[in-house]
Each structure stands twice: as C-alpha cells, then as structure tokens.
C-alpha positions in Angstrom: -3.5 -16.0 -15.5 0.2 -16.7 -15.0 1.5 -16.0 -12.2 5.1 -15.2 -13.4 5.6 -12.2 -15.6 7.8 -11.2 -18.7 10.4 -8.7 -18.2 8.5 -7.2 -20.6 5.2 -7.4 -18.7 7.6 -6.5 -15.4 8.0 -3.2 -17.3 4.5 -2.4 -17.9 3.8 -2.9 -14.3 6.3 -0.6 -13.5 4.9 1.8 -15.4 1.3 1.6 -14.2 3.0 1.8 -10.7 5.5 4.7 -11.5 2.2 6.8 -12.3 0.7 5.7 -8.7 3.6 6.7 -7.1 3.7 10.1 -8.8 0.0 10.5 -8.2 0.2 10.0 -4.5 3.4 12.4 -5.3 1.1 14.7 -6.3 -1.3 14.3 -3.2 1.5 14.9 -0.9 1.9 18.5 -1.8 -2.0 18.8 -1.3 -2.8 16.9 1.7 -3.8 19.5 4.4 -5.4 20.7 7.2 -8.7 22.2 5.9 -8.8 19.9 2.6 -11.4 17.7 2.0 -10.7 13.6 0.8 -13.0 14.3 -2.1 -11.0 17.1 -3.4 -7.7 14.7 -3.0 -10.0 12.0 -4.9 -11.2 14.4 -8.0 -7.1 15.5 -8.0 -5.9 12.0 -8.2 -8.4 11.0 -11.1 -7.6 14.2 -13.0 -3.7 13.3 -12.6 -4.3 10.0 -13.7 -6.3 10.4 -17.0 -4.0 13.3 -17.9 -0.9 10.9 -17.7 -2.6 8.2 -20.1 -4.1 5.9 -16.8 -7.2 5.2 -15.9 -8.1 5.2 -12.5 -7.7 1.2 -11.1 -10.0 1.2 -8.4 -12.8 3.2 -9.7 -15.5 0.6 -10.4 -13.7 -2.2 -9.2 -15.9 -4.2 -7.3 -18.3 -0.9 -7.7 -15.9 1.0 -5.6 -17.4 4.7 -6.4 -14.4 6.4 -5.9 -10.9 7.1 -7.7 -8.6 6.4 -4.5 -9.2 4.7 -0.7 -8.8 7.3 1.4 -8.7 6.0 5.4 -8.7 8.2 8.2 -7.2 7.5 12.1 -9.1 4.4 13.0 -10.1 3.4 9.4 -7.7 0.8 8.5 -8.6 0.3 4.8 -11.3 0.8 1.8 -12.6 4.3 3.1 -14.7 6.4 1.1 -13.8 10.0 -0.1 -16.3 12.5 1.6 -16.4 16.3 2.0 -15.2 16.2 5.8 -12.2 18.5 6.0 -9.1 16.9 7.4 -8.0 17.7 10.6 -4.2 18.5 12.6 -3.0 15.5 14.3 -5.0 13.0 11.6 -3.6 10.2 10.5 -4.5 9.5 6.9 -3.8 6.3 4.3 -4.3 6.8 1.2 -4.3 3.9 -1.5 -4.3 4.4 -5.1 -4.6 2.2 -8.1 -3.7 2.5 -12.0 -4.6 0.7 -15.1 -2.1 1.4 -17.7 -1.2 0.0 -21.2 -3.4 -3.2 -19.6 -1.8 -3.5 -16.2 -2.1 -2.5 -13.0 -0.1 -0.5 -10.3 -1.6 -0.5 -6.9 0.2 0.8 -4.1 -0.8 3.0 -0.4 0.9 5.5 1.7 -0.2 6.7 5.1 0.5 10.4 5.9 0.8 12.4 9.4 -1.0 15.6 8.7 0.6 18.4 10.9 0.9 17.7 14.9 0.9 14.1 15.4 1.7 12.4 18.6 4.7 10.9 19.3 3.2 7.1 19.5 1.3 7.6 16.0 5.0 8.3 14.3 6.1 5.2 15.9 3.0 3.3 14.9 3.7 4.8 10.8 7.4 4.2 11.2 7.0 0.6 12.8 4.6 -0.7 9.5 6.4 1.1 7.1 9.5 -0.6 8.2 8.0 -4.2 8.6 7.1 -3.5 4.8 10.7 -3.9 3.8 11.1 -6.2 6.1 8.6 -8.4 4.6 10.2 -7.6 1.0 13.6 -8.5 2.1 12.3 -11.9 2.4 10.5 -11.5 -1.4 13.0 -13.7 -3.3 13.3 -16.8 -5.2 13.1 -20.1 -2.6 11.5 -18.3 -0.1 7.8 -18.6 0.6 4.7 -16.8 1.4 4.7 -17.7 4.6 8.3 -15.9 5.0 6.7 -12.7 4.3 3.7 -12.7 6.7 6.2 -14.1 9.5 8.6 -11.2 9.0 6.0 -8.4 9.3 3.8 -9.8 12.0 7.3 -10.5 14.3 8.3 -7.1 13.6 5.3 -5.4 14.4 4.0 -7.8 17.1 7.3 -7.9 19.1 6.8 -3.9 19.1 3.0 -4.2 20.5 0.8 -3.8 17.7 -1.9 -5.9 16.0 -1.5 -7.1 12.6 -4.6 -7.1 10.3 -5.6 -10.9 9.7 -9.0 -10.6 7.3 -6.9 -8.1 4.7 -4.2 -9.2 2.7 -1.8 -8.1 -0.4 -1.7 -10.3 -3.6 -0.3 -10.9 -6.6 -0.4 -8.2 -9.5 -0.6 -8.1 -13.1 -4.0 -7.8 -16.0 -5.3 -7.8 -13.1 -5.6 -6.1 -9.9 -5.8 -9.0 -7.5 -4.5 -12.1 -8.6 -2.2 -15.2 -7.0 -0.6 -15.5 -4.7 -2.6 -13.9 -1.6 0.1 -12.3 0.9 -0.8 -12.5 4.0 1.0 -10.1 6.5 1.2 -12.9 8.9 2.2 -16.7 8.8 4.7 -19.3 9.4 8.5 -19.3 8.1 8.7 -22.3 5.2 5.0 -22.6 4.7 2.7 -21.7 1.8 3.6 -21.0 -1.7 7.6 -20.9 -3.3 8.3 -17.6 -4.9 9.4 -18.0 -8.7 11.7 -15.3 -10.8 9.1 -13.0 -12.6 6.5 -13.2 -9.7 4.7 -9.4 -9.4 2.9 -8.9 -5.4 1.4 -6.3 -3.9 3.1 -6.4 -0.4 0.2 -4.0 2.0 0.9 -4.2 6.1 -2.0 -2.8 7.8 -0.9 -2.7 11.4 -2.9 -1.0 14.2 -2.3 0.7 17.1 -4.4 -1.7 19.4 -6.4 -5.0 18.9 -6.0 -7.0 15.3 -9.6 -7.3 15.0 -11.2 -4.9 12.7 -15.1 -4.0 12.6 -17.0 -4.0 8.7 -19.5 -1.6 8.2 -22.6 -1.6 6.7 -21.5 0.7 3.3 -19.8 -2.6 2.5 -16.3 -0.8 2.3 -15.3 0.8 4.9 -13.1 -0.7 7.4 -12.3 0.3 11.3 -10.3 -0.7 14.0 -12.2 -2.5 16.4 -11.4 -0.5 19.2 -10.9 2.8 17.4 -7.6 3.0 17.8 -5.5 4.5 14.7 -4.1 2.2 12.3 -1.6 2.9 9.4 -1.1 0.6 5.6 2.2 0.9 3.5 2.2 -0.7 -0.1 4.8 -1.5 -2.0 4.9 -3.4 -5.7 7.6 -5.4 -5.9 8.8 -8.1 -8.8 11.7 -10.7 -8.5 14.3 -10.2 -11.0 17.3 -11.8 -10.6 16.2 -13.9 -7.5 15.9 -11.0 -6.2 13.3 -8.3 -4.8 13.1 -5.3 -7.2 10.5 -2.4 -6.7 8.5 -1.3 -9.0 6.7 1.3 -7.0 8.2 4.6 -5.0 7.9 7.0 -2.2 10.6 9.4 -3.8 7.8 11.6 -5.0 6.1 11.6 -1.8 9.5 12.3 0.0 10.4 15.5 -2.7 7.0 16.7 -2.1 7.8 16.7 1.8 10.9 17.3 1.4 12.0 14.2 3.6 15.2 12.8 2.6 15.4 9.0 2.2 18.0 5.9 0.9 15.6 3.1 2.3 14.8 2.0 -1.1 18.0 1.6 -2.5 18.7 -1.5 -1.6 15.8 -2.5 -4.4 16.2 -0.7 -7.0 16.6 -1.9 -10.2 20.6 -2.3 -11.0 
C-alpha cells in the first residue's frame, strides 16, 4: 500500500471524510440527555447508507457496532448500549466511512448539558493540542514532531497522554502507515512526504496515562476513572502543507457554536 496518495485519491478521502463529518453533524443535533448510544449508533448507520457509505468500523476487526461511542472515563473503542446518557457526561464519539473504496475516520467528544468547569478545559486542552499536532503535519517534518507537539501541550497543562493508542495513516484502508503516536521526540521517526493521508486522534485524560483493557476485548478506561476526551482530524499534505479533509463545521451549525479554528487548513 502506498503511503502517498494521488490528488485524485486525496479527493476520495475527502469525500469519505466529508460524510463522517456530516454524520457526526447529524449526531450533534441528537445527542441528549435521556438518549441512548444505540439509538445514536442505528442513526449514524442509517445516515451513512442513505448517503452512498458504508459504515467503516462495522465489522472491522469484528467491531459489532456502526460508531465508537466512549463515555466519561472510557477513553476509546466503547460499545453502543441502551444506557441513557446522562447531564454532565462527557461523551466521544468516533465514526468511520467507506466510500467509493476509501476510508474517512474521524472522532469528536461532546459535553452533554452541565459539565464542570475542569471537563471543558480537559475537551478544550486535546482539542487544541490536535491542531497543534497538525501544524507540525508538513513536508520535512517527522512523526516524531507530531507526538512531541501534543504530548508538550497537554502535559505542560497536567494531563496524561494516551501511550498504547495511536492515529495512523489513511487510505483503502482504514489503518495503514505511518502509526502517529501522540507522543515522541522532535526530529525522530518517519519524514512526512507531499500526498501523505493520517488520521491525527489525541486521547488525553484527565488523570494518569495508563489506561485499563477490558475483558469484551474493546472497551477502553482510564485507569483511574477519571474522564478522558479524543479529537480526530484527517488531514493530507498538499502543497507541503497540512490540508484537512475532515470538519467540525457541522457539529458547530448543529450547536450553533461559532468557529474560524480550521481555517488556517482549508483547502485554498
């Protein structure tokens, strides 16, 4: 599998993550108090199918459901279920597409009603180290530039920065080279390329870095419980430059949050 992409292929990624973005769009404007994950996940795969996609995670690995939906201390991989969600939860939600033989992949974590004052910091702290980590998603830089960007962000502000869990390279297929680590050294691991497609995913947590498997062979907690929160971007180099594929704006018109932090990568 190559790990540099067409500007063709670029634009079939984009496409595959466009329809992510306006699928977790679309669970904005239905994530509640009350609602339960498994209605969110039979929405998502009903949006999905209807716009031409098929559901990218479903299956993957034998993962049974259509989206990753992570509650407060869940950090990643959690399974839809019929427990109704809460005021004050903190809630990721990752979604995948396959479209036209490509994949979009890309995660959002959502404050639903009253949260606390440290949990907006914690969701405004990863979601920021996210561009900071794409800032540094250019040609001559390296992987290691990345991981080094996030962790210092989010360490110098006290939190832990998921170590086993990484982001990766995107294309036919869902994971593929490079692995992105959301931690490292500056000037170490792989030299980014024009055309190269990632998946760029901090998972940052309030507390300790360590993280506890469980025995459903998915799901994913903080090891001491304390909330954590995942961002996801998609992001090609065009230009010698970071361009994003991917978008919050739906999520932001459903919420009616106004936002320029994209801007700077948009495609010119």
């Amino acid at each position: 599998m190559s790990i540099t992409k067409t500007r063709e292929e670029i634009e079939l990624i984009r496409e595959s993550a466009l329809l992510v973005s306006k699928t977790l769009g679309m669970i904005a404007g239905e994530i509640k108090e009350g609602v339960t994950t498994l209605h969110l996940d039979k929405l998502a795969e009903d949006f999905i199918r209807s716009n031409g996609g098929i559901p990218g995670f479903l299956g993957l690995y034998d993962f049974p459901n259509t989206l990753c939906i992570s509650p407060n201390n869940q950090v990643v991989h959690g399974i839809p279920n019929n427990d109704p969600i809460r005021d004050g939860d903190v809630i990721s939600i990752d979604c995948g597409v396959l479209k036209n033989g490509y994949y979009g992949d890309h995660a959002y974590t959502f404050g639903i009603g009253n949260i606390s004052e440290d949990i907006t910091e914690l969701l405004n702290t990863t979601k920021e180290s996210l561009y900071e980590g794409i800032r540094k998603f250019k040609v001559g830089s390296r992987v290691g530039d990345v991981g080094f960007a996030i962790q210092d962000y989010c360490e110098k502000r006290g939190y832990g920065v998921v170590r086993e869990l990484v982001g990766h390279g995107l294309g036919k297929s869902m994971h593929e080279k490079p692995e992105m680590p959301n931690y490292g050294k500056r000037g170490k691991g792989k030299k980014f390329l024009e055309g190269m497609v990632v998946a760029i995913e901090p998972m940052i947590n309030q507390g300790t870095h360590k993280i506890t498997h469980h025995k459903d062979g998915w799901t994913i907690t903080t090891r001491d419980n304390k909330p954590s929160a995942h961002f996801e971007h998609n992001i090609a180099i065009v230009d010698g430059k970071p361009e994003l594929l991917s978008t919050f704006s739906y999520i932001y018109e459903a919420l009616g949050i106004h936002s320029e932090e994209e801007n700077e990568f948009k495609k010119v």
